[in-house]
Residue, then its C-alpha position, 0 to 999 in steps of 0.5 A: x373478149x379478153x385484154x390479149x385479143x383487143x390489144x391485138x385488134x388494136x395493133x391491127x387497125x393502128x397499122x392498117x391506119x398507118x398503110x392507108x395514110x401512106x397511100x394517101x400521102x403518095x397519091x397525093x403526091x401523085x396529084x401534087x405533080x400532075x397539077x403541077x404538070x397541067x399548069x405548066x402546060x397552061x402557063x405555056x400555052x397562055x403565056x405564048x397567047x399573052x406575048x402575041x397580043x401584046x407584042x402587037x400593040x406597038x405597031x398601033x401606037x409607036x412610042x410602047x416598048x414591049x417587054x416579056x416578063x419571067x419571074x416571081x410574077x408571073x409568066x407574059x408580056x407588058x408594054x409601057x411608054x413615057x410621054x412628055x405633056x402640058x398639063x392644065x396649068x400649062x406646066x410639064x409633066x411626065x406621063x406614063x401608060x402600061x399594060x402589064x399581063x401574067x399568068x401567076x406561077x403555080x401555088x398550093x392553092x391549085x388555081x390557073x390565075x390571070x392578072x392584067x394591069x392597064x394605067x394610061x397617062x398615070x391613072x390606072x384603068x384597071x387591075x384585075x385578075x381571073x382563075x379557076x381551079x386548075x381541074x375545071x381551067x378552061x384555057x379557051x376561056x382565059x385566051x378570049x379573057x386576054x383578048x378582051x382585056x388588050x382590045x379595052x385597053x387599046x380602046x381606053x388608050x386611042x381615048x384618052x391619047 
């Protein structure tokens, strides 16, 4: 085959190289905005779950403040009281508790993310945090995850008060 010929073979596949990472990149683009779609969708419905648990706390134990949270952290609930106490030296001090629960906003990593932090009488009880990928997410999961991490905080709580 003579230089004309390859050079021309070689065009051709420079520009199909090109129409296929164009279509890439628009169906990514595609997926981009679905996944985002479909974590909106969770963060609503979970969040929604989050404020409902949460908000009950206060009727149990008066003396939390419940506050929603929106923002750079997340989307959910928290509640928090101060508490004046003696401590073993027989002085004043201050003791805090809170329960803090999010659904972390939307990150290119693509993952539904769960945190939750409990700290009762100024020792934090836990911090964790849940995820999956956003295609495998399992919003019956992450509402029994939020269940399970109120009731062991309310239980902690009742203990330690």
């Amino acid at each position: 085959m003579d230089f004309d010929k390859r050079l021309e073979k070689a065009i051709e596949r420079g520009a199909r190289m090109s129409t296929e990472r164009s279509r890439a990149a628009e169906q990514q683009a595609i997926n981009e905005e679905e996944l985002k779609r479909l974590h909106s969708q969770f963060r609503l419905q979970l969040s929604e779950h989050i404020e409902e648990c949460v908000r009950q706390l206060p009727d149990h134990f008066p003396g939390f403040r419940y506050e929603t949270i929106v923002g750079d952290r997340g989307w959910g609930a928290a509640v928090s009281r101060d508490d004046l106490g003696r401590s073993r030296d027989g002085h004043r001090e201050n003791f805090f508790s809170r329960l803090e629960m999010t659904i972390r906003p939307y990150s290119s990593y693509h993952v539904l993310e769960l945190t939750a932090k409990g700290t009762i009488r100024n020792k934090e009880v836990f911090n964790r945090s849940h995820y999956q990928p956003l295609t495998e997410a399992d919003p019956t999961t992450f509402r029994e995850m939020i269940d399970h991490w109120i009731l062991e905080f309310a239980e902690l709580y009742a203990a330690k008060s």
